[in-house]
N, C-alpha and C positions, 0 to 999 in steps of 0.2 A: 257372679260372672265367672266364666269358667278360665280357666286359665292358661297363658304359652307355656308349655312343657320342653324343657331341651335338654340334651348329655351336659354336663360336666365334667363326666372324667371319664376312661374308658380307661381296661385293662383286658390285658390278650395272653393265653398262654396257650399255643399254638403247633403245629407240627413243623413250622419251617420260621420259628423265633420265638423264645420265651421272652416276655413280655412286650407291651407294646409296641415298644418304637424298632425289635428286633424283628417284630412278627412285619411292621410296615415296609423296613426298608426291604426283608426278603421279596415281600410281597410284589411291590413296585417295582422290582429290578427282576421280576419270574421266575423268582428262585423257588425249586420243589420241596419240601420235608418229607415224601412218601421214600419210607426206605425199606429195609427188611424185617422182618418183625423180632424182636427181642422179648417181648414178656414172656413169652412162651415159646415152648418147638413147636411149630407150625412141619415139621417134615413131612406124619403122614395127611397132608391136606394138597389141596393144588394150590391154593392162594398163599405164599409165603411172602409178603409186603402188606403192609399199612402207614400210615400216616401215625408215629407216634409222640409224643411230645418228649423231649430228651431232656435233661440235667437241671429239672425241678428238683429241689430239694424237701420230699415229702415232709418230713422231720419238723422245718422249718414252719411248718402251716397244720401240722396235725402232731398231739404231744407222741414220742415213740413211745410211751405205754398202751396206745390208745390207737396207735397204725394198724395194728393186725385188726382191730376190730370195725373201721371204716371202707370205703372203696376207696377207688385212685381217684375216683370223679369228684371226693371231697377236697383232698388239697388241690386241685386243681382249681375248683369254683372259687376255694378262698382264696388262693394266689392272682385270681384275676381282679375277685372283689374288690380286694382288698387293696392293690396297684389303681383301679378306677377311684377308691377312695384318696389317694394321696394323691393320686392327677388332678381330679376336684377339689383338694384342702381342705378335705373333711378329717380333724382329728379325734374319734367317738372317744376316745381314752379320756378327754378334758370333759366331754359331757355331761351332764345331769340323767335321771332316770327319765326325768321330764323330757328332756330332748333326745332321748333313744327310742321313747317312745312316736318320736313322729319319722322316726326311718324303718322303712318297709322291705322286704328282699322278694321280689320276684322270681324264680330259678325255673329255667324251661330246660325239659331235661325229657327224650324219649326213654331212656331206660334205667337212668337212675346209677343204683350201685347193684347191677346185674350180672357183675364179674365179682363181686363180693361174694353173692348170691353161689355162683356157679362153685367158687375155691370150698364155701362149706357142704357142698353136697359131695362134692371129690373127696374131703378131709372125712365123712361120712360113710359114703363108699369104700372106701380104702379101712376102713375100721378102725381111724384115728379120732372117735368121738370126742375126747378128752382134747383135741386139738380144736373144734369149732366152736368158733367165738360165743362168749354170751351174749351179745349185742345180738346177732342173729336177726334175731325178729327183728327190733327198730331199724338198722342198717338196713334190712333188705326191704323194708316198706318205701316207695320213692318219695313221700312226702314228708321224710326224717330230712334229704336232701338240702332243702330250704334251712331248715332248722338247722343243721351245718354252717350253713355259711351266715346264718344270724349270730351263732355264736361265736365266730371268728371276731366280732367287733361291737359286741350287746345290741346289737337290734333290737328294739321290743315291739315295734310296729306288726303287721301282718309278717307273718311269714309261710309264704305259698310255694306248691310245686304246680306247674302247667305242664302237663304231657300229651299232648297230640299227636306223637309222631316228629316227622321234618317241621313239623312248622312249629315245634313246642316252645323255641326260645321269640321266634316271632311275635310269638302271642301272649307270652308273660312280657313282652316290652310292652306291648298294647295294650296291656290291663294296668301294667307301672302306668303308665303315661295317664291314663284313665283317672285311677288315684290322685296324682298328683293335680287333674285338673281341675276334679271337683273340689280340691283344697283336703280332701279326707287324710292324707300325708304329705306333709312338706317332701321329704325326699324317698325317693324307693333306689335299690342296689336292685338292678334286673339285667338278667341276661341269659346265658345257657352257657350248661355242662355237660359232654359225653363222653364215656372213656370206656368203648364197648370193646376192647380188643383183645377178645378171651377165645379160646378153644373153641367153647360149643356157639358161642355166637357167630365166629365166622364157619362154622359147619351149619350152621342155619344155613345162612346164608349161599353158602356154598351150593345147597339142595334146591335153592331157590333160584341159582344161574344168575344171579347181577353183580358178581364180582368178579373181573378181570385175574384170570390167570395167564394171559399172553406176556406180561412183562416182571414174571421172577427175577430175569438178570439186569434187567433196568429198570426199575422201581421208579427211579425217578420218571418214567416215561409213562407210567400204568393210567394215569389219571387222564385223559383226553378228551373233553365234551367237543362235541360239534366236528372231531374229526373218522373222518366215513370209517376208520380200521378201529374203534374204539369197540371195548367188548365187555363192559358193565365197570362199576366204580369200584373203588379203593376206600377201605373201611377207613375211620380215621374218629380220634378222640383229640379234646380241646374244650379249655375254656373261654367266654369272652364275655365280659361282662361291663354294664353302664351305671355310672351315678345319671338319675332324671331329679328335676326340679325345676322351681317354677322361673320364667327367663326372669320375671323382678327380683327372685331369690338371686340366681346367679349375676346379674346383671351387679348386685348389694355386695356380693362380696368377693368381686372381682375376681370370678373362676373363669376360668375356658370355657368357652363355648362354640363345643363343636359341631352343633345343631339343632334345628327344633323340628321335634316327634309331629307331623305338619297332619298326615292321615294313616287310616287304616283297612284292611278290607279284608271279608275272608270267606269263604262258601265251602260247599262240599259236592260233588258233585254224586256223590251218592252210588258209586257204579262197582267198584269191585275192590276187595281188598289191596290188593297191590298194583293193578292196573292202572292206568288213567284210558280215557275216554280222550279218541283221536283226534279229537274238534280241538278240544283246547278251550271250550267256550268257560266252562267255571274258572279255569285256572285265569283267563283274561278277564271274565268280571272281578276276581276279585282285586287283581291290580285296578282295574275301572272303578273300583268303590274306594281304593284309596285313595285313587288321587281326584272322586270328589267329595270326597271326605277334607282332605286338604284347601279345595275347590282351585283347583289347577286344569287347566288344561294337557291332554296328553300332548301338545307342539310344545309346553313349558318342561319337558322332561330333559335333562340333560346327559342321562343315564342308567341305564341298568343292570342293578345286580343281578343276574339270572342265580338258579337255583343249579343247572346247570350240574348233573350229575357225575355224567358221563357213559351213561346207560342208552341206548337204539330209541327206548321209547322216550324218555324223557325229554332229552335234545331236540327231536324232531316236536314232539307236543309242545312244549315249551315256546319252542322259534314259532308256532302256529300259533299260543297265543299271545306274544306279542304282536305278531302282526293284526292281531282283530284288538287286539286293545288302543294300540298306536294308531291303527291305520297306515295313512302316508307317510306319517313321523317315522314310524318302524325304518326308513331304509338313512334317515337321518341318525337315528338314537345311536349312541355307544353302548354297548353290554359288554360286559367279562362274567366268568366265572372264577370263582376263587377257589372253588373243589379240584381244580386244574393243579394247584401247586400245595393242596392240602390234604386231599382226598374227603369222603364226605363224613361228616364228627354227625352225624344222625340229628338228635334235635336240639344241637348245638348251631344249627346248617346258618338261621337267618341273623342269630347274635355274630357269627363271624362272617356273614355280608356286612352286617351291616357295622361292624368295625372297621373294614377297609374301608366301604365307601365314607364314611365321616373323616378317615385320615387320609383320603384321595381328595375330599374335599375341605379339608383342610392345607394343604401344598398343590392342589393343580394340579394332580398327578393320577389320572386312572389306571387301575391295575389291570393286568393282562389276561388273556387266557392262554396258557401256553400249551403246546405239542398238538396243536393244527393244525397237523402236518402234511392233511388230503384233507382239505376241506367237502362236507358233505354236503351235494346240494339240496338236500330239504331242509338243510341248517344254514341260511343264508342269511345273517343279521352279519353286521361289524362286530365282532366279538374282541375287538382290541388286542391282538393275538402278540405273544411273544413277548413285548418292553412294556412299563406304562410310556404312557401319551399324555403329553401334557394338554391340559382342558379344563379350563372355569364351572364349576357346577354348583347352580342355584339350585335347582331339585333335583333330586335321584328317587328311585323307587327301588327297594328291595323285595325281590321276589321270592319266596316258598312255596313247595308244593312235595305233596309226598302219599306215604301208606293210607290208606284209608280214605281216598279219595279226596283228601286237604288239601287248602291254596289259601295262604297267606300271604298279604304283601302290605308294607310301608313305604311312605312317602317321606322323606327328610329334605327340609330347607336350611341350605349353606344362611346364615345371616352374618357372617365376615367380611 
Protein backbone atom coordinates (compact mmCIF):
# COMPACT_ATOMS: atom_id res chain seq x y z
CA UNK A 1 0.00 0.00 0.00
CA UNK A 2 1.39 3.10 -0.98
CA UNK A 3 2.06 5.60 1.45
CA UNK A 4 1.21 9.49 3.00
CA UNK A 5 4.32 11.48 2.19
CA UNK A 6 4.63 14.79 4.19
CA UNK A 7 7.64 17.81 5.12
CA UNK A 8 9.25 17.40 8.31
CA UNK A 9 11.42 19.90 8.30
CA UNK A 10 12.17 22.81 5.87
CA UNK A 11 15.18 24.89 5.54
CA UNK A 12 15.44 28.27 3.55
CA UNK A 13 18.37 30.43 2.64
CA UNK A 14 16.89 33.09 0.79
CA UNK A 15 17.57 36.75 -0.70
CA UNK A 16 15.37 38.49 1.93
CA UNK A 17 16.21 35.94 5.20
CA UNK A 18 18.84 33.53 5.80
CA UNK A 19 17.27 30.81 7.21
CA UNK A 20 13.80 29.86 7.80
CA UNK A 21 12.07 31.62 10.10
CA UNK A 22 14.11 34.88 8.76
CA UNK A 23 13.24 34.16 5.22
CA UNK A 24 9.18 33.87 6.62
CA UNK A 25 8.78 36.69 8.80
CA UNK A 26 10.46 38.92 5.67
CA UNK A 27 8.27 37.24 3.55
CA UNK A 28 4.86 37.71 5.31
CA UNK A 29 5.40 41.31 6.29
CA UNK A 30 6.64 41.96 2.09
CA UNK A 31 9.70 42.67 2.75
CA UNK A 32 12.15 42.63 -0.64
CA UNK A 33 16.03 41.14 -0.58
CA UNK A 34 16.51 42.33 -4.39
CA UNK A 35 19.30 44.79 -4.06
CA UNK A 36 22.38 45.80 -5.90
CA UNK A 37 24.54 43.26 -7.18
CA UNK A 38 28.00 42.57 -5.26
CA UNK A 39 29.51 39.45 -6.62
CA UNK A 40 30.54 41.14 -9.33
CA UNK A 41 30.79 44.72 -11.20
CA UNK A 42 27.95 44.63 -13.06
CA UNK A 43 28.89 48.53 -14.50
CA UNK A 44 29.31 47.72 -18.00
CA UNK A 45 25.81 45.88 -18.27
CA UNK A 46 22.17 47.61 -17.83
CA UNK A 47 20.99 45.22 -15.22
CA UNK A 48 22.95 46.18 -12.02
CA UNK A 49 20.44 44.39 -9.16
CA UNK A 50 19.78 40.93 -8.19
CA UNK A 51 18.29 39.20 -5.49
CA UNK A 52 21.41 37.86 -3.55
CA UNK A 53 21.60 35.91 -0.47
CA UNK A 54 23.82 37.89 2.10
CA UNK A 55 25.88 36.81 5.27
CA UNK A 56 26.11 33.05 4.75
CA UNK A 57 29.08 31.90 6.08
CA UNK A 58 30.51 29.83 3.02
CA UNK A 59 33.38 28.41 5.36
CA UNK A 60 30.98 27.06 7.71
CA UNK A 61 29.33 24.37 5.14
CA UNK A 62 32.18 23.81 2.62
CA UNK A 63 35.95 23.20 4.26
CA UNK A 64 38.13 26.54 3.12
CA UNK A 65 40.70 24.17 1.38
CA UNK A 66 38.06 23.01 -0.79
CA UNK A 67 36.00 26.68 -1.46
CA UNK A 68 37.86 27.76 -4.44
CA UNK A 69 37.19 24.40 -5.85
CA UNK A 70 33.06 24.25 -5.47
CA UNK A 71 30.24 26.76 -6.60
CA UNK A 72 28.30 29.18 -4.28
CA UNK A 73 25.13 26.90 -5.02
CA UNK A 74 26.99 24.30 -2.80
CA UNK A 75 27.08 25.85 0.54
CA UNK A 76 23.96 27.20 -0.05
CA UNK A 77 21.99 23.67 -0.84
CA UNK A 78 23.92 22.37 2.44
CA UNK A 79 22.97 25.17 4.58
CA UNK A 80 19.41 24.69 3.70
CA UNK A 81 19.65 20.97 3.88
CA UNK A 82 20.94 20.77 6.60
CA UNK A 83 18.64 23.49 8.89
CA UNK A 84 15.55 21.10 7.20
CA UNK A 85 17.46 18.33 9.02
CA UNK A 86 17.48 19.80 12.47
CA UNK A 87 13.77 21.19 12.01
CA UNK A 88 12.75 17.46 11.45
CA UNK A 89 15.25 15.84 14.41
CA UNK A 90 16.98 14.08 12.14
CA UNK A 91 20.60 13.69 13.70
CA UNK A 92 22.62 11.43 10.70
CA UNK A 93 25.88 11.98 12.96
CA UNK A 94 24.39 9.04 15.63
CA UNK A 95 23.40 6.90 12.49
CA UNK A 96 24.44 3.69 11.33
CA UNK A 97 25.55 2.83 7.59
CA UNK A 98 22.42 0.97 7.59
CA UNK A 99 20.35 3.92 8.27
CA UNK A 100 22.18 6.40 5.85
CA UNK A 101 21.50 4.29 3.64
CA UNK A 102 17.58 4.71 3.63
CA UNK A 103 18.06 8.78 3.27
CA UNK A 104 17.95 9.92 -0.37
CA UNK A 105 18.73 13.83 -1.56
CA UNK A 106 16.80 15.01 -4.37
CA UNK A 107 18.47 18.52 -5.59
CA UNK A 108 16.46 20.38 -8.44
CA UNK A 109 18.80 22.80 -9.77
CA UNK A 110 18.43 24.59 -13.51
CA UNK A 111 22.19 25.37 -13.72
CA UNK A 112 23.98 23.84 -11.21
CA UNK A 113 27.48 25.35 -10.45
CA UNK A 114 27.59 27.47 -13.75
CA UNK A 115 29.41 30.43 -12.09
CA UNK A 116 32.05 27.98 -11.08
CA UNK A 117 32.02 26.93 -14.64
CA UNK A 118 32.23 30.68 -15.92
CA UNK A 119 35.37 31.86 -13.07
CA UNK A 120 37.65 28.84 -14.79
CA UNK A 121 37.36 29.90 -18.21
CA UNK A 122 38.08 33.62 -17.10
CA UNK A 123 41.09 32.22 -15.00
CA UNK A 124 41.85 30.44 -18.57
CA UNK A 125 41.44 33.27 -20.64
CA UNK A 126 43.38 35.53 -18.61
CA UNK A 127 46.37 32.96 -18.87
CA UNK A 128 46.05 32.11 -15.16
CA UNK A 129 45.99 28.28 -15.96
CA UNK A 130 47.97 27.38 -12.81
CA UNK A 131 44.94 29.16 -11.08
CA UNK A 132 42.00 26.73 -12.34
CA UNK A 133 40.81 24.32 -10.16
CA UNK A 134 41.45 20.71 -10.42
CA UNK A 135 38.02 19.73 -9.58
CA UNK A 136 36.99 21.43 -12.80
CA UNK A 137 35.45 18.60 -14.59
CA UNK A 138 33.43 17.08 -11.34
CA UNK A 139 32.26 20.56 -10.16
CA UNK A 140 31.07 21.76 -13.49
CA UNK A 141 29.17 18.44 -14.19
CA UNK A 142 25.47 19.34 -12.40
CA UNK A 143 25.00 15.97 -11.17
CA UNK A 144 28.31 16.27 -8.77
CA UNK A 145 25.39 18.96 -7.21
CA UNK A 146 23.45 16.10 -5.42
CA UNK A 147 26.53 14.37 -4.40
CA UNK A 148 27.35 17.65 -2.46
CA UNK A 149 24.79 18.03 -0.44
CA UNK A 150 24.76 13.97 0.40
CA UNK A 151 27.96 14.55 1.62
CA UNK A 152 27.20 17.33 4.03
CA UNK A 153 25.56 14.57 6.31
CA UNK A 154 26.51 10.81 4.74
CA UNK A 155 23.62 10.12 2.68
CA UNK A 156 23.97 6.88 0.97
CA UNK A 157 20.55 6.69 -0.41
CA UNK A 158 19.99 7.86 -4.11
CA UNK A 159 21.58 10.87 -4.80
CA UNK A 160 20.04 12.79 -7.80
CA UNK A 161 20.11 16.01 -9.78
CA UNK A 162 16.55 17.05 -11.60
CA UNK A 163 17.13 19.90 -14.21
CA UNK A 164 14.24 20.95 -16.20
CA UNK A 165 14.59 24.39 -16.03
CA UNK A 166 11.87 26.66 -13.56
CA UNK A 167 10.24 23.76 -12.65
CA UNK A 168 13.49 21.61 -11.69
CA UNK A 169 13.03 21.84 -7.83
CA UNK A 170 9.35 21.05 -8.43
CA UNK A 171 9.96 18.01 -9.89
CA UNK A 172 12.85 16.52 -7.70
CA UNK A 173 10.11 17.04 -4.78
CA UNK A 174 7.73 14.91 -6.82
CA UNK A 175 10.01 12.25 -7.42
CA UNK A 176 11.18 12.54 -3.43
CA UNK A 177 7.60 12.11 -2.56
CA UNK A 178 7.42 9.13 -5.18
CA UNK A 179 10.32 7.24 -3.36
CA UNK A 180 9.09 7.70 -0.36
CA UNK A 181 5.68 6.36 -1.26
CA UNK A 182 6.51 3.35 -2.60
CA UNK A 183 8.57 2.60 0.75
CA UNK A 184 11.85 2.44 -1.69
CA UNK A 185 13.35 5.34 1.02
CA UNK A 186 12.17 5.93 4.28
CA UNK A 187 13.46 9.67 4.08
CA UNK A 188 14.66 11.75 1.02
CA UNK A 189 16.27 15.64 1.62
CA UNK A 190 14.63 17.36 -1.65
CA UNK A 191 14.51 20.60 -2.71
CA UNK A 192 16.45 23.26 -4.96
CA UNK A 193 19.39 25.26 -5.53
CA UNK A 194 20.51 28.34 -7.76
CA UNK A 195 23.10 30.68 -7.52
CA UNK A 196 23.15 31.95 -11.22
CA UNK A 197 24.56 35.48 -10.49
CA UNK A 198 27.55 35.84 -12.61
CA UNK A 199 28.70 38.03 -15.47
CA UNK A 200 28.07 36.05 -18.64
CA UNK A 201 24.84 34.63 -17.23
CA UNK A 202 23.20 37.89 -16.64
CA UNK A 203 24.42 38.99 -20.33
CA UNK A 204 22.59 36.06 -21.49
CA UNK A 205 20.16 37.17 -20.28
CA UNK A 206 20.41 40.54 -20.88
CA UNK A 207 20.42 39.51 -25.05
CA UNK A 208 17.35 37.80 -24.32
CA UNK A 209 15.26 41.25 -23.03
CA UNK A 210 13.62 39.50 -19.69
CA UNK A 211 15.42 41.32 -17.20
CA UNK A 212 14.26 44.58 -15.91
CA UNK A 213 16.67 47.47 -16.13
CA UNK A 214 14.00 50.22 -15.23
CA UNK A 215 14.72 50.04 -11.36
CA UNK A 216 18.90 50.42 -10.93
CA UNK A 217 18.06 53.03 -8.22
CA UNK A 218 15.40 50.94 -6.52
CA UNK A 219 16.13 47.48 -6.65
CA UNK A 220 13.86 46.99 -4.17
CA UNK A 221 10.96 47.94 -6.65
CA UNK A 222 12.50 45.89 -9.96
CA UNK A 223 10.64 42.71 -9.10
CA UNK A 224 6.54 43.47 -10.02
CA UNK A 225 4.38 40.63 -11.43
CA UNK A 226 1.01 41.47 -12.40
CA UNK A 227 1.76 45.24 -12.34
CA UNK A 228 1.07 46.80 -16.15
CA UNK A 229 4.79 49.04 -15.71
CA UNK A 230 6.66 45.70 -14.96
CA UNK A 231 9.56 45.15 -17.55
CA UNK A 232 10.87 41.49 -17.29
CA UNK A 233 12.39 39.79 -13.71
CA UNK A 234 15.21 39.99 -11.43
CA UNK A 235 17.67 37.32 -11.43
CA UNK A 236 17.99 35.87 -7.97
CA UNK A 237 19.83 32.77 -6.38
CA UNK A 238 18.76 30.64 -3.13
CA UNK A 239 18.22 27.73 -1.38
CA UNK A 240 15.20 25.85 -0.08
CA UNK A 241 15.13 22.67 0.78
CA UNK A 242 12.58 19.65 2.63
CA UNK A 243 12.91 16.62 4.84
CA UNK A 244 9.82 14.17 3.15
CA UNK A 245 8.78 11.03 4.96
CA UNK A 246 6.11 8.76 5.53
CA UNK A 247 3.14 10.60 7.91
CA UNK A 248 3.49 7.13 10.16
CA UNK A 249 7.15 7.87 10.17
CA UNK A 250 6.69 11.48 11.37
CA UNK A 251 3.64 11.02 13.09
CA UNK A 252 6.45 8.10 15.46
CA UNK A 253 8.64 10.54 16.20
CA UNK A 254 7.00 13.31 16.91
CA UNK A 255 8.42 15.73 14.09
CA UNK A 256 6.50 18.80 12.55
CA UNK A 257 4.51 18.37 10.17
CA UNK A 258 4.15 20.86 7.96
CA UNK A 259 2.26 19.01 5.18
CA UNK A 260 1.31 16.19 3.02
CA UNK A 261 2.92 16.05 -0.63
CA UNK A 262 -1.20 15.43 -1.53
CA UNK A 263 -0.50 15.59 -5.80
CA UNK A 264 1.30 16.30 -8.79
CA UNK A 265 1.05 17.24 -12.34
CA UNK A 266 3.22 18.40 -15.28
CA UNK A 267 3.04 18.65 -19.27
CA UNK A 268 4.97 20.39 -21.78
CA UNK A 269 3.42 22.16 -24.16
CA UNK A 270 5.97 21.58 -26.73
CA UNK A 271 5.85 25.10 -28.57
CA UNK A 272 9.06 27.08 -28.24
CA UNK A 273 12.12 27.51 -26.40
CA UNK A 274 11.42 30.45 -24.33
CA UNK A 275 8.01 31.31 -25.18
CA UNK A 276 4.82 30.13 -23.80
CA UNK A 277 1.71 29.54 -25.92
CA UNK A 278 -1.09 32.34 -25.02
CA UNK A 279 -3.93 29.82 -24.07
CA UNK A 280 -2.43 28.83 -21.04
CA UNK A 281 -4.05 25.41 -21.68
CA UNK A 282 -0.80 23.10 -20.74
CA UNK A 283 0.26 25.35 -17.94
CA UNK A 284 -3.62 24.89 -16.44
CA UNK A 285 -3.62 21.16 -17.14
CA UNK A 286 -1.01 20.53 -15.30
CA UNK A 287 -2.16 22.25 -12.19
CA UNK A 288 -5.61 20.14 -13.15
CA UNK A 289 -3.61 16.96 -12.88
CA UNK A 290 -2.35 17.79 -9.66
CA UNK A 291 -5.09 18.41 -8.00
CA UNK A 292 -6.67 15.13 -9.39
CA UNK A 293 -3.84 13.47 -8.56
CA UNK A 294 -4.59 14.79 -4.99
CA UNK A 295 -8.39 14.09 -5.94
CA UNK A 296 -9.52 17.47 -4.85
CA UNK A 297 -11.68 19.47 -6.26
CA UNK A 298 -10.61 22.92 -7.84
CA UNK A 299 -13.55 24.96 -5.20
CA UNK A 300 -11.25 22.98 -2.46
CA UNK A 301 -8.36 25.18 -3.27
CA UNK A 302 -7.59 27.71 -0.75
CA UNK A 303 -4.58 29.24 -2.66
CA UNK A 304 -2.03 29.74 -5.04
CA UNK A 305 1.38 30.00 -5.49
CA UNK A 306 1.64 31.47 -8.88
CA UNK A 307 5.03 31.17 -10.68
CA UNK A 308 4.56 34.64 -11.15
CA UNK A 309 7.80 36.11 -12.76
CA UNK A 310 7.29 39.40 -13.56
CA UNK A 311 7.84 39.22 -17.21
CA UNK A 312 4.56 40.73 -19.96
CA UNK A 313 4.22 37.20 -20.96
CA UNK A 314 4.21 35.28 -18.08
CA UNK A 315 1.80 37.23 -15.85
CA UNK A 316 -0.68 37.59 -18.33
CA UNK A 317 -0.43 33.44 -19.54
CA UNK A 318 -0.23 32.44 -16.19
CA UNK A 319 -3.66 34.55 -14.84
CA UNK A 320 -5.19 32.79 -18.06
CA UNK A 321 -4.41 29.74 -16.92
CA UNK A 322 -5.76 29.74 -13.73
CA UNK A 323 -8.82 30.92 -14.77
CA UNK A 324 -9.27 27.70 -17.13
CA UNK A 325 -8.01 25.57 -14.44
CA UNK A 326 -10.23 27.10 -11.58
CA UNK A 327 -12.98 28.15 -13.57
CA UNK A 328 -15.50 30.25 -11.23
CA UNK A 329 -13.17 29.44 -8.07
CA UNK A 330 -10.53 31.72 -10.01
CA UNK A 331 -12.32 35.06 -8.78
CA UNK A 332 -12.49 33.30 -5.20
CA UNK A 333 -8.86 31.68 -4.98
CA UNK A 334 -5.91 33.79 -3.33
CA UNK A 335 -2.61 33.73 -5.25
CA UNK A 336 0.83 35.70 -4.38
CA UNK A 337 3.89 35.55 -5.93
CA UNK A 338 7.02 35.24 -3.98
CA UNK A 339 9.39 36.42 -7.03
CA UNK A 340 7.87 39.92 -5.93
CA UNK A 341 10.20 40.21 -2.90
CA UNK A 342 12.82 37.71 -4.11
CA UNK A 343 13.38 37.92 -7.69
CA UNK A 344 13.45 34.63 -9.69
CA UNK A 345 16.42 31.97 -8.17
CA UNK A 346 15.71 29.82 -11.69
CA UNK A 347 15.06 26.33 -10.77
CA UNK A 348 15.12 26.93 -7.32
CA UNK A 349 11.59 28.94 -8.33
CA UNK A 350 8.86 26.00 -7.00
CA UNK A 351 11.22 24.72 -3.62
CA UNK A 352 10.78 28.51 -2.49
CA UNK A 353 6.94 28.43 -3.28
CA UNK A 354 6.56 25.99 -1.81
CA UNK A 355 8.49 26.97 1.43
CA UNK A 356 6.24 29.86 2.07
CA UNK A 357 3.21 28.30 1.42
CA UNK A 358 3.76 25.38 4.10
CA UNK A 359 4.95 28.39 6.63
CA UNK A 360 1.74 30.51 5.53
CA UNK A 361 0.10 27.35 6.28
CA UNK A 362 1.42 26.78 9.18
CA UNK A 363 0.49 30.40 10.99
CA UNK A 364 -2.63 31.62 8.86
CA UNK A 365 -0.78 33.93 7.22
CA UNK A 366 -0.57 34.41 3.19
CA UNK A 367 2.16 36.08 1.74
CA UNK A 368 1.83 39.05 -0.46
CA UNK A 369 2.68 40.18 -3.69
CA UNK A 370 4.14 43.34 -3.38
CA UNK A 371 4.71 46.63 -5.80
CA UNK A 372 1.26 46.34 -7.74
CA UNK A 373 1.25 49.38 -8.07
CA UNK A 374 -0.93 49.81 -11.62
CA UNK A 375 -2.58 46.94 -11.58
CA UNK A 376 -2.86 45.16 -15.06
CA UNK A 377 -5.98 44.29 -16.53
CA UNK A 378 -5.41 41.01 -18.12
CA UNK A 379 -3.75 40.23 -14.75
CA UNK A 380 -6.97 40.18 -12.71
CA UNK A 381 -6.73 37.28 -10.01
CA UNK A 382 -6.48 38.51 -6.00
CA UNK A 383 -2.90 38.47 -5.80
CA UNK A 384 -2.84 39.44 -2.09
CA UNK A 385 -0.82 42.42 -2.79
CA UNK A 386 1.31 44.36 -0.25
CA UNK A 387 0.85 42.73 3.70
CA UNK A 388 0.18 38.91 4.27
CA UNK A 389 -3.56 38.25 5.04
CA UNK A 390 -4.69 36.21 7.35
CA UNK A 391 -6.37 32.86 6.05
CA UNK A 392 -6.87 29.01 6.92
CA UNK A 393 -5.57 26.84 4.13
CA UNK A 394 -6.30 23.21 3.84
CA UNK A 395 -4.97 23.08 0.14
CA UNK A 396 -2.83 25.07 -1.77
CA UNK A 397 -1.35 24.34 -5.19
CA UNK A 398 2.12 25.48 -6.11
CA UNK A 399 2.45 26.47 -9.61
CA UNK A 400 5.69 26.27 -12.24
CA UNK A 401 6.16 26.97 -15.54
CA UNK A 402 9.14 28.14 -17.52
CA UNK A 403 11.98 27.61 -20.59
CA UNK A 404 11.25 24.93 -22.66
CA UNK A 405 7.73 24.92 -22.65
CA UNK A 406 7.47 23.24 -18.74
CA UNK A 407 4.47 23.43 -16.24
CA UNK A 408 4.68 21.92 -13.07
CA UNK A 409 2.44 22.18 -10.19
CA UNK A 410 1.86 20.59 -6.52
CA UNK A 411 -0.86 20.26 -4.38
CA UNK A 412 -0.13 20.48 -0.47
CA UNK A 413 -2.74 19.48 2.45
CA UNK A 414 -2.42 21.64 5.63
CA UNK A 415 -3.30 18.32 8.15
CA UNK A 416 -2.92 20.74 11.57
Amino acid sequence: MDRRVVISGVGAMAPNGLGREAFWQATRRGKSGVGPITLFDPDDLRVWIAGEVHGLDEDSFVEPKYRKHVGRAVALGRAAALEALADAGIDTSAMTVDELRTIGVLTGSGGGSQTFTEEQYRLYFEQRIKEVSVYTIPTGTIGSLASEVSMAFGARGLSHVVSTGCTSSTDAIAYAAEHVRRGRLETVVAGGVDAPISYLILRGFELMRILTDAWNEEPERGSRPFSSDRSGFVLAEGAWFFVLESLESARARGAPIYGELAGYGSTCEAYHRVRMEEGGEEVARAMTLAMGDADVEPEAIDYAALHGTSTELNDRVETRAVRRAFGGHADKLATSSLKSMIGHPQGASGAAGLAATLLAMRDGVLPPTINVDTPDPECDLDYVTDVGRRAAVEYAVCNCLGFGSKNSALVVRNLG
